[in-house]
C-alpha positions as CSV (number, residue, x, y, z in Angstrom):
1,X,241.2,-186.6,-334.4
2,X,241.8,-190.1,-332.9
3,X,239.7,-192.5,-332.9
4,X,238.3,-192.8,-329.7
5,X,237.0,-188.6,-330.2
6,X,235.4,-190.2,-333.8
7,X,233.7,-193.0,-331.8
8,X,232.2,-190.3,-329.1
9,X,231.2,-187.8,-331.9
10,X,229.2,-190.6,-333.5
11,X,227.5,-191.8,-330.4
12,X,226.2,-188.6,-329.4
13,X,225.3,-187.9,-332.9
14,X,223.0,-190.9,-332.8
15,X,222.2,-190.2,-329.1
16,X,221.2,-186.7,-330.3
17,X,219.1,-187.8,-333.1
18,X,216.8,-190.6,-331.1
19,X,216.1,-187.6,-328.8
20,X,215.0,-185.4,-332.1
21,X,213.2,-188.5,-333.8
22,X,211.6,-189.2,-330.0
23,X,210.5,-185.2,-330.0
24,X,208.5,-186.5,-333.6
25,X,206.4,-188.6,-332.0
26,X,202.4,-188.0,-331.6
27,X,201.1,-185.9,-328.6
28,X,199.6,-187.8,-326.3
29,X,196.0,-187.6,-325.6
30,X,194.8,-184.3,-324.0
31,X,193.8,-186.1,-320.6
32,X,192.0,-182.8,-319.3
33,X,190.2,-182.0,-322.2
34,X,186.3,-181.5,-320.9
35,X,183.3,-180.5,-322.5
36,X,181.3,-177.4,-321.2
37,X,177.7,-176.9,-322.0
38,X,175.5,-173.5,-321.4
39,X,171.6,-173.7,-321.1
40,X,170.5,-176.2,-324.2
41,X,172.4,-179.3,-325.6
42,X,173.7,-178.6,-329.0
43,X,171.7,-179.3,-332.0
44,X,174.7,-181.1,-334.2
45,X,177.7,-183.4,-333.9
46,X,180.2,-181.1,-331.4
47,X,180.7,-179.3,-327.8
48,X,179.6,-176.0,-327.2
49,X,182.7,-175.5,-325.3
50,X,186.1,-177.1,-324.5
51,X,187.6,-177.0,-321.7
52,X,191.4,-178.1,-321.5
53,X,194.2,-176.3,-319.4
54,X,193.8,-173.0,-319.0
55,X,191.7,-172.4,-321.9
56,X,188.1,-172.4,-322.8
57,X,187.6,-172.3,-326.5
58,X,183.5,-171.8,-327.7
59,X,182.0,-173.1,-330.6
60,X,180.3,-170.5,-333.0
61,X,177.0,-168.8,-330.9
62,X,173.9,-168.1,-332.7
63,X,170.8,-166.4,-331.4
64,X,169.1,-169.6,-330.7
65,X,166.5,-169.9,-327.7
66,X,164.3,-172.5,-326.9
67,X,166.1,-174.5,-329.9
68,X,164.2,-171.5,-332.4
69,X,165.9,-168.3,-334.1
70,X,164.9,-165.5,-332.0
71,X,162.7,-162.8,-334.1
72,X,163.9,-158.9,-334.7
73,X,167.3,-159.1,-336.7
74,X,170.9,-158.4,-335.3
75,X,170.5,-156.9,-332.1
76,X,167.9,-159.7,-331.0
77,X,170.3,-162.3,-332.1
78,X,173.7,-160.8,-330.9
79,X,171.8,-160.2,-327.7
80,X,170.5,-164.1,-327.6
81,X,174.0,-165.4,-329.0
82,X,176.0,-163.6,-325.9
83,X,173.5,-164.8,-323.4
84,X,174.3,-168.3,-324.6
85,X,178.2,-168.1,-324.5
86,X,177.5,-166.2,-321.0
87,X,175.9,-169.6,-319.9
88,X,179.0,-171.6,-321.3
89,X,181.5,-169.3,-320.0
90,X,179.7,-169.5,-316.4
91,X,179.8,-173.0,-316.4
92,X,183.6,-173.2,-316.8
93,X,183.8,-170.9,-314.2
94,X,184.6,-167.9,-316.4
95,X,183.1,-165.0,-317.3
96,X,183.8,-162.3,-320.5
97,X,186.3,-160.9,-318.7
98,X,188.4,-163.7,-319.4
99,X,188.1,-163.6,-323.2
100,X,190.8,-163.6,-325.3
101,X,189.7,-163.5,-328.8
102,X,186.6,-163.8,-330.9
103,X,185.7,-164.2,-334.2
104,X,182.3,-162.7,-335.7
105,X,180.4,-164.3,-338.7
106,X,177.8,-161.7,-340.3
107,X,176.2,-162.1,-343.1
108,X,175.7,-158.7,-344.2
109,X,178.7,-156.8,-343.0
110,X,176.2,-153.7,-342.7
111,X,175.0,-155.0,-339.6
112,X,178.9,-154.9,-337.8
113,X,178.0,-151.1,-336.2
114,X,174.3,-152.5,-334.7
115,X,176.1,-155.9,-333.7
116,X,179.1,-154.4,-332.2
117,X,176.6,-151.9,-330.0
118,X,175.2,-154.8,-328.1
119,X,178.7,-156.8,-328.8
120,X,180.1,-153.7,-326.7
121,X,177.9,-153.7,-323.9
122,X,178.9,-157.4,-322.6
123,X,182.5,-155.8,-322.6
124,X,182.2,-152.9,-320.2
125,X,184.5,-152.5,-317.6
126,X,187.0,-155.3,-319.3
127,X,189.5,-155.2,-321.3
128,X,187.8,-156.3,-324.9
129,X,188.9,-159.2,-326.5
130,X,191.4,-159.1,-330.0
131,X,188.2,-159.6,-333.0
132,X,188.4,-160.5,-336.2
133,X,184.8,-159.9,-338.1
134,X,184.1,-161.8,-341.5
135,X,181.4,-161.6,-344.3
136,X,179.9,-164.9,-345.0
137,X,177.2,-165.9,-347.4
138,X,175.2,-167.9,-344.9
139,X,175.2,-169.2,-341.8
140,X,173.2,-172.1,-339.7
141,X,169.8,-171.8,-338.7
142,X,169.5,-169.0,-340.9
143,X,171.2,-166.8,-338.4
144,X,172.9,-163.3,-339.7
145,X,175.7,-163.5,-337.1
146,X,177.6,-166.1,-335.4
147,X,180.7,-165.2,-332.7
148,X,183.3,-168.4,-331.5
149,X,185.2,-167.2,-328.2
150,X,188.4,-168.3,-326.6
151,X,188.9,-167.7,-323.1
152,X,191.9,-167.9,-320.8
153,X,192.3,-168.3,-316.8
């Protein structure tokens, strides 16, 4: 190898590695990143929604109306909580058609078949989302189930 190949080897080796060390660098900012709210401001420190591409992504629901708990166990609150990611949804111009994925909280995982009768219902004629359901020992508010969403355009 003569010496002018070494000296073009080692040029687009460094050439090459600024473009890999350049690829390191921090994302920039998400310039499009919106928050979405549904019917009430949020009790705490976060959005009830995001909004940023083509993705909505909803912070845990509760069964929360009128800033109280509403009364009568799961189906009462997985009724109240879908009504409230319905309101967040609709204000991104979506609807539970376009979710994705969810991820359901319950506190006693003997409530899944009465939560996942209503859950059902606010599915019909879609394609459901992918779930993943979770015991937990408590949640906010005292609630017994909590559901996040992610939704796609």
């Amino acid at each position: 190898m003569n010496t002018t190949s070494k000296v073009l080897i080692g040029i687009g080796l460094l050439f090459g590695f600024a473009l890999v060390v350049s690829g390191l660098s921090a994302a920039p900012p998400l310039t499009d990143k919106k928050a979405v709210y549904g019917e009430s401001k949020p009790v705490g420190a976060y959005s009830p929604g995001i909004d940023v591409g083509d993705t909505v992504y909803l912070a845990g629901q509760i069964g929360i109306a009128d800033g109280k708990m509403v009364e009568g166990g799961i189906e009462p609150e997985t009724h109240q909580l879908m009504k409230n990611a319905q309101a967040v949804l609709k204000n991104a111009g979506l609807d539970f058609a376009n979710v994705a994925k969810t991820t359901v909280f319950l506190t006693d995982i003997k409530d899944f078949q009465a939560m996942n009768a209503v859950y059902a219902t606010y599915f019909e004629g879609t394609i459901p989302p992918a779930r993943s359901t979770v015991a937990v020992t408590a949640l906010a508010a005292g609630a017994t189930v909590e559901i996040d969403f992610i939704a796609v355009r």
